[in-house]
C-alpha positions in Angstrom: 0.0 0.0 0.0 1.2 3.4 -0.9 2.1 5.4 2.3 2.9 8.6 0.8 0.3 10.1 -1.6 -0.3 13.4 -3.7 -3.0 15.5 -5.5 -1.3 17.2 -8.0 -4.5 19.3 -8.9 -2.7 21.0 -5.7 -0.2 20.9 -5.9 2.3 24.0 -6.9 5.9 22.1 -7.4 7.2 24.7 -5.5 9.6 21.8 -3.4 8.9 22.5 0.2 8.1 18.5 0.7 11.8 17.9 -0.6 13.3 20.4 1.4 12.2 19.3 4.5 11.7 15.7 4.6 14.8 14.0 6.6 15.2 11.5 4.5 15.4 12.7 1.2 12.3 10.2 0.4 10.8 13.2 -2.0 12.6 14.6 -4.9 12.1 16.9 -7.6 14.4 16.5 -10.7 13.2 19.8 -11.7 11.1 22.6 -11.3 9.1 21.3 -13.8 8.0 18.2 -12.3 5.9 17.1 -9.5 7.7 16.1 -6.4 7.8 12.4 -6.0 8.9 9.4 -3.8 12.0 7.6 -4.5 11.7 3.6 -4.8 11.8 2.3 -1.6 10.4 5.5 0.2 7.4 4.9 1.9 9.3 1.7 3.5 11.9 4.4 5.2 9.4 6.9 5.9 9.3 8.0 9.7 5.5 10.0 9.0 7.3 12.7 10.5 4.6 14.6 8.3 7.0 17.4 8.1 6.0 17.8 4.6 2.3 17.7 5.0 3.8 20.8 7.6 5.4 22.4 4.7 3.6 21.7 1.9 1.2 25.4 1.2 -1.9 23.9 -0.3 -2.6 20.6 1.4 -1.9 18.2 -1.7 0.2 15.7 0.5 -1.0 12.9 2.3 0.9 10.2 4.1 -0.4 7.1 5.8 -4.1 8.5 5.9 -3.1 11.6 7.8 -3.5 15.1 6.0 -3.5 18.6 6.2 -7.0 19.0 7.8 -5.2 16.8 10.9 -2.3 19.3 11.3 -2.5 22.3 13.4 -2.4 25.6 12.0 0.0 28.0 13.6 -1.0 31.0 15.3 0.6 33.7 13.2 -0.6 36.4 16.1 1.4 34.8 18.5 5.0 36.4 18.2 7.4 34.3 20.9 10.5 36.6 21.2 13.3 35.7 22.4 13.8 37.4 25.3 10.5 35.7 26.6 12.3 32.2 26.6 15.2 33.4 28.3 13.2 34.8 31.0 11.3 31.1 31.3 14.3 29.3 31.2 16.3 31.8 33.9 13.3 31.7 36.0 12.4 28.1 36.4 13.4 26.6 39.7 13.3 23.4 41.1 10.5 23.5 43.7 10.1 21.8 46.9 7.5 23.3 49.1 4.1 22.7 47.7 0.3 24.1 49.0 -1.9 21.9 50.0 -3.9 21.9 47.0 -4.9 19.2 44.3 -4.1 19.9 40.9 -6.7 19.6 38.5 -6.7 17.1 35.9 -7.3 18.8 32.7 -4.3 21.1 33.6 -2.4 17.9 33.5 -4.0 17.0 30.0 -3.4 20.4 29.1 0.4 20.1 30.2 1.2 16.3 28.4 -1.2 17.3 25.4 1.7 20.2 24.7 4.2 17.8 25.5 3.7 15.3 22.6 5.1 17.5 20.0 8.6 17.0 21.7 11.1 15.7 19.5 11.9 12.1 19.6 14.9 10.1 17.6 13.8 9.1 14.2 9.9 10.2 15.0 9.5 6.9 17.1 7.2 8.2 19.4 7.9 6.4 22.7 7.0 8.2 25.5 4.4 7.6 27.3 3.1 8.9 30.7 2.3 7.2 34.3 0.0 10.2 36.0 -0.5 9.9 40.0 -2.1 12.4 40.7 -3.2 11.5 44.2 -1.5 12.8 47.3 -2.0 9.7 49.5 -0.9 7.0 46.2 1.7 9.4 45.7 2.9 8.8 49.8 2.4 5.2 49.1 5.1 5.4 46.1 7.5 7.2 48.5 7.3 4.4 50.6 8.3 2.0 48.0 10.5 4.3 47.0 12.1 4.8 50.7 12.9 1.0 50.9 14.8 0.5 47.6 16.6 3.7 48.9 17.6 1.7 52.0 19.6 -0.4 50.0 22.2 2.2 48.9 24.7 3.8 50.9 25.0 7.0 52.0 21.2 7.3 52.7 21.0 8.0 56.1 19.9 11.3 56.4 17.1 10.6 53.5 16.2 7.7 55.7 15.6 9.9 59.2 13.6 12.7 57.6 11.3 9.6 56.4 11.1 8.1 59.8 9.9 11.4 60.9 7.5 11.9 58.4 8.9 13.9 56.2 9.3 13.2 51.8 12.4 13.3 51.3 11.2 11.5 47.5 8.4 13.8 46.5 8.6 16.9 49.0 4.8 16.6 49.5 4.0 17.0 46.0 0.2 16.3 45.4 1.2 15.2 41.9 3.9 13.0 40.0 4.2 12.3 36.5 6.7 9.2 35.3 7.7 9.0 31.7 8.2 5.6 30.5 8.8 3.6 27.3 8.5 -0.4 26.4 12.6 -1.6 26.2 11.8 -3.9 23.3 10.6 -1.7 20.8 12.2 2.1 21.6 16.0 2.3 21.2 17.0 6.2 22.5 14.7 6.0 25.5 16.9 7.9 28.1 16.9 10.9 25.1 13.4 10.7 24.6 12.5 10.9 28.2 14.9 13.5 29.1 13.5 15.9 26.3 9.6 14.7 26.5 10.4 16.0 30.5 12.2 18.7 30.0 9.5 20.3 28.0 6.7 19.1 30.4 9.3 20.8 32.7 9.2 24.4 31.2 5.4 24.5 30.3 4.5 23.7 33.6 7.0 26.7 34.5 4.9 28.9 32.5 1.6 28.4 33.7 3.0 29.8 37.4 3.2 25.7 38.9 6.2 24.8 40.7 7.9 21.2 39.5 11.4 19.9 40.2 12.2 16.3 38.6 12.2 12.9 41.0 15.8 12.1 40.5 15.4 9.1 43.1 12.5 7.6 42.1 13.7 7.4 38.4 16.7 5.7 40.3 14.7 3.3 42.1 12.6 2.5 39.4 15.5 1.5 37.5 17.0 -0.3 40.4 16.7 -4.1 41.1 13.0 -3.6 42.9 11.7 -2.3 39.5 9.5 -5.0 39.3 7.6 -3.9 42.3 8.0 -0.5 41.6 6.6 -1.5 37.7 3.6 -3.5 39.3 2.8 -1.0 41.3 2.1 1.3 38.0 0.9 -1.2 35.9 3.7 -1.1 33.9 4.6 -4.3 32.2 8.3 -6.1 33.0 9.5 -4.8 29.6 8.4 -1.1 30.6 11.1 1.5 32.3 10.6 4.6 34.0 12.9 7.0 32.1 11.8 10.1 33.6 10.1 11.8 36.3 8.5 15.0 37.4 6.6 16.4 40.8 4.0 19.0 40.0 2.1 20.6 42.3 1.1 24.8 43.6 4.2 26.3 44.8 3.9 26.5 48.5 6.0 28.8 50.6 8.8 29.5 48.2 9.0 32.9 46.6 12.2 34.2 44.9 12.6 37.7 44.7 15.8 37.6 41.4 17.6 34.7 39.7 20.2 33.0 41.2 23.6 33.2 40.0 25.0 30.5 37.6 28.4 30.4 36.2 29.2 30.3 32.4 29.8 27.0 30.8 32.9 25.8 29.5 33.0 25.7 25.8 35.6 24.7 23.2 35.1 26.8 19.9 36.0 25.0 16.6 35.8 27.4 13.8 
């Protein structure tokens, strides 16, 4: 079956398709001739659907998804610069949270933006463990607490557990894991850590404090994943990749941003 198709009533040969697609499946001898797919194409095709993207009139079509399933950019919307530096400075790890639920469909809202993060090859892997339950998310703690036991140099995280405290979550009412099945995704880590990382800076922007569960993507990884997985419902070929606390900020308030140093960097020119 032919994955990529075109109208040519539509199309304008104008090459957008051919500029964008990463693979070089479309190709225009020249610019007299329709765009078309090499042999072999639609076999290597990822359905990025960059060139549905590009294309200006809609005359592409590949694997039954066309331009009426694309989103239209919102041209009155100008993103400066200046505004993403100011996101990116200002995000902070959070961990004081209010004593608030947070709603749902702010989550949806949050991992609906999230899927358009990039992924290797267009694979797609990332998918999302929501517990968005203060008391299941204590309960996870726990299980998180007694892999944690295991390691050394734990004490401390052990004592403020023992007297109640959250040393895993910081009292988060909400914690989203991103996860992907081992047999079938091959740059998970990569995946996860960008999938997060935007989930990460959106959540910034819409004034909620976050700050990534470093130890409970190490104790899901750990030799008690298979409790840890059970606990999720994740199957034994599932991993946790990735991992993010969300909740109201509580008591924090931060009045400038804090210093960082520059970055090494080696300039080849």
């Amino acid at each position: 079956m032919q994955k990529i198709t075109q109208d040519q009533s539509l199309c304008l040969r104008c090459g957008q398709c051919t500029l964008v697609c990463p693979n070089g499946i479309l190709q225009q001898k020249t610019n007299d001739d329709y765009p078309s797919c090499i042999e072999g194409g639609d076999e290597i095709c990822i359905s990025c659907c960059h060139c549905i993207a590009a294309c200006p009139t809609g005359a592409l079509n590949v694997g039954g998804i066309g331009y009426n399933d694309c989103l239209e950019y919102d041209k009155t919307i100008a993103i400066r610069s200046e505004h993403i530096a100011q996101l990116a400075r200002s995000r902070r790890s959070i961990r004081r949270y209010a004593d608030k639920p947070l709603e749902g469909k702010v989550i949806e809202q949050l991992l609906d933006i999230t899927r358009w993060s990039p992924t290797a090859k267009n694979g797609l892997p990332i998918k999302w463990v929501i517990i968005n339950n203060a008391v299941k998310v204590r309960e996870l703690a726990g299980m998180v607490m007694e892999c944690m036991k295991k390691h050394p140099n734990t004490e401390r995280m052990v004592e403020a557990w023992n007297h109640g405290g959250d040393p895993v979550f910081r009292g988060a009412p909400c914690v989203i894991g991103a996860y992907t099945d081992d047999l079938t995704a091959h740059w998970s880590p990569i995946d996860a850590a960008i999938a997060v990382g935007t989930l990460d800076l959106c959540t910034t922007a819409m004034r909620l404090g976050t700050c990534w569960a470093g130890i409970f993507i190490r104790a899901a990884q750990s030799a008690d994943k298979p409790v840890i997985n059970k606990w999720l419902g994740l199957k034994e070929t599932e991993t946790i990749h990735g991992g993010l606390m969300i909740g109201h900020i509580g008591e924090e308030v931060y009045q400038r941003i804090p210093y960082r140093p520059e970055a090494p960097k080696i300039w080849i020119q």
